[in-house]
ZAVEXDREN-39395 format. One record per residue (C-alpha): x, y, z. Coordinates in steps of 0.2 Angstrom, whole numbers, padded with zeros to 4 digits. Layout:
N
<u X v Y w Z>
...
***
This chain:
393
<u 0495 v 0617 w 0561>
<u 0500 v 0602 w 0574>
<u 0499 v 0583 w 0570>
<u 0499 v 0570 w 0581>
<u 0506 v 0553 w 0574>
<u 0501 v 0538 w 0583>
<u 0515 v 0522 w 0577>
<u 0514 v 0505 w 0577>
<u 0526 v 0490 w 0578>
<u 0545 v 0501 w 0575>
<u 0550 v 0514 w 0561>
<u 0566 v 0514 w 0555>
<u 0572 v 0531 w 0563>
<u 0578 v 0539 w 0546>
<u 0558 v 0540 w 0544>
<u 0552 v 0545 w 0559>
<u 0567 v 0560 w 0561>
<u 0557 v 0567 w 0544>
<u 0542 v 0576 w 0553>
<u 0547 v 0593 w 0559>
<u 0550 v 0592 w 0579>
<u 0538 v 0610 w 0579>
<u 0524 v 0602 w 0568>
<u 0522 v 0583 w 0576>
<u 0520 v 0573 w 0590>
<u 0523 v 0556 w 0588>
<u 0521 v 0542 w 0602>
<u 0516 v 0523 w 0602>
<u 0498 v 0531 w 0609>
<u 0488 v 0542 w 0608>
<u 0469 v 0547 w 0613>
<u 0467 v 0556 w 0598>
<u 0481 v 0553 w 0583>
<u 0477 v 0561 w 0566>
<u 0486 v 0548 w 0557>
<u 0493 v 0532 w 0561>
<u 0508 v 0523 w 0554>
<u 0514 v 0502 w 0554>
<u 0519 v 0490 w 0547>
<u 0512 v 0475 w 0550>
<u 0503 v 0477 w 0563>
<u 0484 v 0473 w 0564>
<u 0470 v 0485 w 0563>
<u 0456 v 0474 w 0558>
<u 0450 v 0476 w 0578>
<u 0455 v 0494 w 0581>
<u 0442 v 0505 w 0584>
<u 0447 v 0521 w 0575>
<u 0445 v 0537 w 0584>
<u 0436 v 0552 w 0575>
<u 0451 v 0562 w 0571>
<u 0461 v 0548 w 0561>
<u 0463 v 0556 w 0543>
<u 0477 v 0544 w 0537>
<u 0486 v 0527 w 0541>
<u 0503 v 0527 w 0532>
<u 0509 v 0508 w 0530>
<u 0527 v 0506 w 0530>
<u 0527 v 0491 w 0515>
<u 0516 v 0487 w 0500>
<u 0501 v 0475 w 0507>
<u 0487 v 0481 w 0518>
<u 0481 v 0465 w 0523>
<u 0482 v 0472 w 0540>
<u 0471 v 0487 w 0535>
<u 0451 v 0486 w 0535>
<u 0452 v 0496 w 0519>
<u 0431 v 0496 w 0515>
<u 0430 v 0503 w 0536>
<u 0445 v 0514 w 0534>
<u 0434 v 0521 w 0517>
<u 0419 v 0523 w 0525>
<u 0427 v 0532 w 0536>
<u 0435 v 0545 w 0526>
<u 0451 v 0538 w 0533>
<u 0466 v 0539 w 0517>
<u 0476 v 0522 w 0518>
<u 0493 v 0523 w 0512>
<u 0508 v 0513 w 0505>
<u 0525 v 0513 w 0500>
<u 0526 v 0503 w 0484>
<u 0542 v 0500 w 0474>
<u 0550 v 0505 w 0491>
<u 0558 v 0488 w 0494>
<u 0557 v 0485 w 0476>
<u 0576 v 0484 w 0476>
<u 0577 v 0472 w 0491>
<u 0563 v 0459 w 0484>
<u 0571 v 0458 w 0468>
<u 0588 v 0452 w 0474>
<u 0580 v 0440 w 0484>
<u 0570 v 0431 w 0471>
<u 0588 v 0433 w 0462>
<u 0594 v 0421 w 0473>
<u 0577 v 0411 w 0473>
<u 0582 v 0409 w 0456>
<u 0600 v 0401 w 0458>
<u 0596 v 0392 w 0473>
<u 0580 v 0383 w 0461>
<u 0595 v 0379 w 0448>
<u 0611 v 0372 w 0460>
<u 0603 v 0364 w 0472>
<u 0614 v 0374 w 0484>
<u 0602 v 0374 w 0499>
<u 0602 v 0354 w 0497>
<u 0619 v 0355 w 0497>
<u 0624 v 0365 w 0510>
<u 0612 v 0353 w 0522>
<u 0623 v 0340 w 0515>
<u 0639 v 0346 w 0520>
<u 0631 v 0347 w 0536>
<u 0628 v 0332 w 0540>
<u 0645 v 0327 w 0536>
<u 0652 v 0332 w 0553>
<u 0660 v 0321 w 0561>
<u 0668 v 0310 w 0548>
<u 0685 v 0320 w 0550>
<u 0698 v 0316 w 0538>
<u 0686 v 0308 w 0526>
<u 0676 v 0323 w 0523>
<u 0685 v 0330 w 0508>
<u 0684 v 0312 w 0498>
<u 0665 v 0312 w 0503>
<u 0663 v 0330 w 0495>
<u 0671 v 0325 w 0479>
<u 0660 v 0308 w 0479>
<u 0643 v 0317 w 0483>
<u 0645 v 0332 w 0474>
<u 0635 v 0324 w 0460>
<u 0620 v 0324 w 0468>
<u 0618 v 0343 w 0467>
<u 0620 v 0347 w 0447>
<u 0612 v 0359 w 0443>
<u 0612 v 0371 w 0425>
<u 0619 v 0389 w 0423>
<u 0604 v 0402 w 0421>
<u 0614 v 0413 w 0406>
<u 0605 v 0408 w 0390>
<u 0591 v 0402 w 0398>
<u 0572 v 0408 w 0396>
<u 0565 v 0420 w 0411>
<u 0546 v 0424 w 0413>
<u 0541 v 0438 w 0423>
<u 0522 v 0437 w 0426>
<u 0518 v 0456 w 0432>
<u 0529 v 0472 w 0427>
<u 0527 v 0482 w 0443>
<u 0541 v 0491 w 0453>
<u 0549 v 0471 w 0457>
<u 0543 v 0463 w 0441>
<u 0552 v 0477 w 0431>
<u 0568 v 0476 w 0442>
<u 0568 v 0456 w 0442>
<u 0568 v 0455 w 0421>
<u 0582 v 0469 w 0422>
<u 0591 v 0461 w 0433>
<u 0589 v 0443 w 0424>
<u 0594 v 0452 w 0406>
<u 0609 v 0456 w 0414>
<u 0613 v 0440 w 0420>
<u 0613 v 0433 w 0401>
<u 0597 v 0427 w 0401>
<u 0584 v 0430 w 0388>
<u 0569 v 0438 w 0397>
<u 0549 v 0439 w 0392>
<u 0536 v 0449 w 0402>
<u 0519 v 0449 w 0402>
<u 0510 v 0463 w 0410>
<u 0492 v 0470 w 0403>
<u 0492 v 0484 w 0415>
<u 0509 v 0491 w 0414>
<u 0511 v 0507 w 0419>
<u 0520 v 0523 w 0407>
<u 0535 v 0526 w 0420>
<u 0539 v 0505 w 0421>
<u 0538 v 0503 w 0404>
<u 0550 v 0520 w 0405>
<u 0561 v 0509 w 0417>
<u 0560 v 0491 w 0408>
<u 0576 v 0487 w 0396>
<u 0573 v 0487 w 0378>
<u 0580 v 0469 w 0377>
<u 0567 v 0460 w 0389>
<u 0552 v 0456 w 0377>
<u 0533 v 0457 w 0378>
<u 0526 v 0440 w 0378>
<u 0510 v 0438 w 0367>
<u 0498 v 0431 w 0380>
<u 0502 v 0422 w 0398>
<u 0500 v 0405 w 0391>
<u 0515 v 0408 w 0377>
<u 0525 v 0415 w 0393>
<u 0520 v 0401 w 0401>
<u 0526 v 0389 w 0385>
<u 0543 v 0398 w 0382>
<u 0550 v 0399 w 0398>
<u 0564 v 0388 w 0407>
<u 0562 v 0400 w 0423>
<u 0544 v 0408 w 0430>
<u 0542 v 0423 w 0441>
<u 0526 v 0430 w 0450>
<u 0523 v 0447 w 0452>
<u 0506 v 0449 w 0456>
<u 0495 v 0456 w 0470>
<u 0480 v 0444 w 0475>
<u 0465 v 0448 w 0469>
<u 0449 v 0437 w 0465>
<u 0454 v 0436 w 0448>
<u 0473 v 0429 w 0451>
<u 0468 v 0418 w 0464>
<u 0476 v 0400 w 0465>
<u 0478 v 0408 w 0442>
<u 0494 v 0396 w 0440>
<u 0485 v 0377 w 0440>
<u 0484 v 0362 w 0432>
<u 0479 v 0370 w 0417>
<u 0493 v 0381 w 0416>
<u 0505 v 0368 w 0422>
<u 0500 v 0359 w 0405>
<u 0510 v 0371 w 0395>
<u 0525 v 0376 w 0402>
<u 0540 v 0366 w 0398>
<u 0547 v 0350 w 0409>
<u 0558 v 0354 w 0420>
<u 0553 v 0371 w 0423>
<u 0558 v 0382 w 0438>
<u 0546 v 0393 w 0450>
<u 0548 v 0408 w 0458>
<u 0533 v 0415 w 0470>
<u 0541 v 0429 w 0480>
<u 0523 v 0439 w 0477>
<u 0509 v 0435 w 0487>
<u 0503 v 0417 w 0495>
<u 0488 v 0410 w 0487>
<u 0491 v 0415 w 0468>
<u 0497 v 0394 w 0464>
<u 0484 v 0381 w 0465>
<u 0495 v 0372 w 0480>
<u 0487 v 0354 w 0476>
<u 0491 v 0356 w 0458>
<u 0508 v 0362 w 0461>
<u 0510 v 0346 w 0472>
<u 0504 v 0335 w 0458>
<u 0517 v 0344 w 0446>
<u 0532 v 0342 w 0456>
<u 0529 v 0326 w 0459>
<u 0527 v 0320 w 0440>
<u 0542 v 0331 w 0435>
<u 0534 v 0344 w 0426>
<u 0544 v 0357 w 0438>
<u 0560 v 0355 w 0445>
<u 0560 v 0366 w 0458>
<u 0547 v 0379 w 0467>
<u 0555 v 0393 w 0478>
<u 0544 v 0403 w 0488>
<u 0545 v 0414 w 0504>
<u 0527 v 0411 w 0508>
<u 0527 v 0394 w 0516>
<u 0514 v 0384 w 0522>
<u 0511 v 0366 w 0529>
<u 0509 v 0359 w 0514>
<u 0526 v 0363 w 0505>
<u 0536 v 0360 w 0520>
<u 0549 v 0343 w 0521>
<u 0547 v 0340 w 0497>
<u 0564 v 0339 w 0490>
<u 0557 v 0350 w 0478>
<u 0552 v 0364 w 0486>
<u 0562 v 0379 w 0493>
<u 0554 v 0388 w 0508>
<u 0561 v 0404 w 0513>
<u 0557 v 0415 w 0527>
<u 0546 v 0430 w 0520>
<u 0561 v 0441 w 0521>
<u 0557 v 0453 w 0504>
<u 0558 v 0468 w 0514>
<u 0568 v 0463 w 0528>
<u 0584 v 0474 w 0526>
<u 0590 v 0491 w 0533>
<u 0589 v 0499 w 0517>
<u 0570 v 0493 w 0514>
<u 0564 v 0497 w 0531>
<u 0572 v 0513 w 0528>
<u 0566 v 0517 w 0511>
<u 0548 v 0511 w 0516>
<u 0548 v 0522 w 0533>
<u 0553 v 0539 w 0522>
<u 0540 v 0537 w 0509>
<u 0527 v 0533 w 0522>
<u 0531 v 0547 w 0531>
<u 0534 v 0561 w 0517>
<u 0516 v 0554 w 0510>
<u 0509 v 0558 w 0528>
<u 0516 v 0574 w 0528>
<u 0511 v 0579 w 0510>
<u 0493 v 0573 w 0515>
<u 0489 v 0582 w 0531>
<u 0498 v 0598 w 0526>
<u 0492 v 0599 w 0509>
<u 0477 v 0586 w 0506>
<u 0488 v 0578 w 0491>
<u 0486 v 0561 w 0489>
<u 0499 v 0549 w 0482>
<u 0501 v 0530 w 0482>
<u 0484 v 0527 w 0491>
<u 0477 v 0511 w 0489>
<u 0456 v 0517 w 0493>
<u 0458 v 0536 w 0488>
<u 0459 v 0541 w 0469>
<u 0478 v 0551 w 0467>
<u 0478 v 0570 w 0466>
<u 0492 v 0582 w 0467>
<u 0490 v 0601 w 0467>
<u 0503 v 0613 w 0473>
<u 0497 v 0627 w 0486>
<u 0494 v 0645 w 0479>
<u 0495 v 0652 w 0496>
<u 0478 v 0655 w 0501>
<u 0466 v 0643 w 0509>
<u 0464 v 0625 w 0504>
<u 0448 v 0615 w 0507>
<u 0449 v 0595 w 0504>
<u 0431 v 0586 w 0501>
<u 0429 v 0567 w 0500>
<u 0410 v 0563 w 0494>
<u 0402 v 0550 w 0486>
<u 0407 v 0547 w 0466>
<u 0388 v 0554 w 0461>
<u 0382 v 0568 w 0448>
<u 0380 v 0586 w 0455>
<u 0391 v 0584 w 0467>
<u 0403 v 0597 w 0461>
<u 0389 v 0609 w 0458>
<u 0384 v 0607 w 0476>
<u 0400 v 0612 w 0483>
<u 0402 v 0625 w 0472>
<u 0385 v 0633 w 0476>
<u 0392 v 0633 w 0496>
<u 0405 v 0641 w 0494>
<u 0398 v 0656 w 0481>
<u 0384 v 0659 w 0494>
<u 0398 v 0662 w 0506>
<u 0408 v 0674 w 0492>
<u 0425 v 0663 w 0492>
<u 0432 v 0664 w 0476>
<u 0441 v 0649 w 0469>
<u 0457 v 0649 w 0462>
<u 0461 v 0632 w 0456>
<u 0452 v 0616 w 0459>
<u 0455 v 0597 w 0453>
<u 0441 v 0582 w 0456>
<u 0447 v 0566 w 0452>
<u 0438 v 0548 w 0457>
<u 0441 v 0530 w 0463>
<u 0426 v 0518 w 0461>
<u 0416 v 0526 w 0473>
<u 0424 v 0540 w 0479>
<u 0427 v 0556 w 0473>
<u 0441 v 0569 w 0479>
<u 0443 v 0588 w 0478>
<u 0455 v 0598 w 0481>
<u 0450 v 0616 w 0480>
<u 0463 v 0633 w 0482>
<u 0454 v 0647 w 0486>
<u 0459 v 0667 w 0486>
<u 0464 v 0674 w 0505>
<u 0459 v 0663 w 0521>
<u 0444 v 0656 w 0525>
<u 0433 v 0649 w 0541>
<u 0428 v 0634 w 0550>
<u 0412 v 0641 w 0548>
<u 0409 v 0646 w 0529>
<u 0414 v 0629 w 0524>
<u 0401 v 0620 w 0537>
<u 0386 v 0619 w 0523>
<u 0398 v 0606 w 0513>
<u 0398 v 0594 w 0527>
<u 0377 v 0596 w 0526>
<u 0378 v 0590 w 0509>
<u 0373 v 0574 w 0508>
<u 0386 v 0561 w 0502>
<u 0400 v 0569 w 0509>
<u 0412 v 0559 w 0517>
<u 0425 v 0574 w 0524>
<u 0426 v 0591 w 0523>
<u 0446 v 0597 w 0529>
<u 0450 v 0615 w 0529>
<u 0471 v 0620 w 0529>
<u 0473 v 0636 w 0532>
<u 0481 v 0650 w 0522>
<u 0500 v 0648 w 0520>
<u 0511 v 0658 w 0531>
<u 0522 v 0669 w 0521>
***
């Protein structure tokens, strides 16, 4: 088997050096790419040629990715999360400390000092006093979302002396694995909300968590409280959080999501949207990309996919055949009654589903042909049909 690998925008070379030289082509274009792999580039106008199976995003989010067509389509989209986990969580560290110091104010200040020569040391000493600011250690953290970042932040801040809450409905088994056994579940949001001197987003942006932190849950935190949205752009009411800087209620909002409206307040801290912008991200991002690729189109399994369900099977040597249909009864049965009128044995099989999608990945005895699995793509609902050949020895 060849693979031809159509990239977008770059990819950190570590990444790209892990498809096998004798197995892939890869080049910016391509008429006919069977996978494509970006980072931030758009594909919401891309007209996808027939023989894209897979786009590999080098990153968590997939605004860039027209999911629903890429589904339709048969077309797996992938990402890497937790991959930059490590990078995001050091910078909403810093978010946290530049919220409590003042230390991005004062450095401006310091600035604008030259010039004044032999009286800048007296001026330091004199206007020092503006920036005050309180130590973190024996403060209150709340981290709103236990994911890959979430987990790592509330780590991070129990270390730092800080007495840590989380509230996650959704956490997954191998976080909660991962989580120190000193950061504590909060009851609901609104007691995070109550207790905490320090607040930290973690949540992607769906219709339920949209613009989720306003006036109503600025009634219940404490004054004086600090924000931290290093997550996603939209998830803070922006008129709301206006109207609680300006009244007191927080001290301090830090984002790297900025917009017109947070730009120029005294209170507000807008960073560049640099989560995953360091050598060690891109790198990490670009190898899981592409060993997720590879794993896909060699052997059908499916990991960290955001529109197909997860399925994993190792090969048994024979044949493998990879169905995506419609998440409808009798499917299986179906498939199953194609392949017995062709005699092809089954060795191992798994079916798993995603909202509307259902995946199978079946291991058959010996090899089999282009042309004994053709009846499955008759079948009506079925969104791909992909046959990898016996292994070679």
């Amino acid at each position: 088997m060849s693979f031809k690998i159509q990239t977008f925008d770059k990819i950190a070379p570590e990444g790209l050096a892990r498809f096998p030289l004798d197995q892939y082509e890869v080049a910016s274009e391509f008429s006919s790419p069977d996978a494509i792999l970006l980072r931030s580039h758009s594909l919401h106008d891309y007209a996808f040629p027939s023989s894209v199976k897979a786009i590999a995003r080098a990153g968590a989010g997939v605004n860039n990715i027209p999911i629903s067509r890429c589904t339709e389509a048969g077309i797996v989209v992938f990402n890497t999360p937790g991959a930059n986990a490590n990078a995001v969580k050091e910078l909403v560290i810093a978010g946290m400390l530049l919220a409590s110091r003042k230390i991005a104010q004062g450095i401006a200040w310091a600035q604008s000092l030259k010039g004044k020569g032999a009286e800048v040391p007296k001026l330091v000493e004199k206007g020092k006093s503006s920036f005050v600011g309180p130590e973190i250690q024996g403060k209150t953290l709340g981290v709103i979302g236990l994911g890959a970042i979430g987990m790592l932040v509330a780590n991070a801040g129990e270390g730092l002396g800080m007495r840590v809450i989380g509230y996650d409905p959704y956490i997954s088994i191998d976080t909660a694995w991962q989580l120190s056994k000193y950061v504590k579940k909060a009851r609901s949001l609104d007691a995070l909300l109550a207790e905490s001197d320090y607040i930290s987003i973690h949540v992607p942006l769906l219709d339920s968590t949209r613009g989720f932190i306003d006036r109503s849950k600025f009634a219940i935190m404490k004054q004086n409280v600090r924000i931290l949205n290093f997550a996603r752009e939209g998830l803070i009411n922006t008129n709301d959080l206006l109207e609680a800087l300006n009244s007191g209620k927080v001290a301090c909002f830090v984002t790297d999501f900025p917009e017109e409206s947070l730009l120029g307040h005294d209170k507000i801290i807008t960073i560049p949207h640099l989560g995953a912008s360091t050598p060690e991200s891109e790198t990490n991002c670009a190898v899981m990309a592409v060993d997720q690729l590879r794993n896909f189109l060699e052997n059908g399994n499916i990991r960290n996919s955001v529109n197909f369900p997860a399925a994993d099977m190792p090969r048994n040597g024979g044949a493998r055949i990879i169905i995506a249909n419609k998440n409808v009864p009798a499917m299986v049965g179906k498939i199953t009654t194609v392949l017995a009128a062709q005699n092809i044995n089954i060795a191992d099989m798994i079916n798993h589903h995603r909202d509307e999608i259902a995946y199978n990945i079946i291991d058959v005895d010996g090899d089999v042909t282009e042309e004994q699995v053709a009846g499955i793509r008759n079948i009506e609902g079925v969104i791909l049909v992909r046959l990898l050949p016996k292994q070679a020895k």
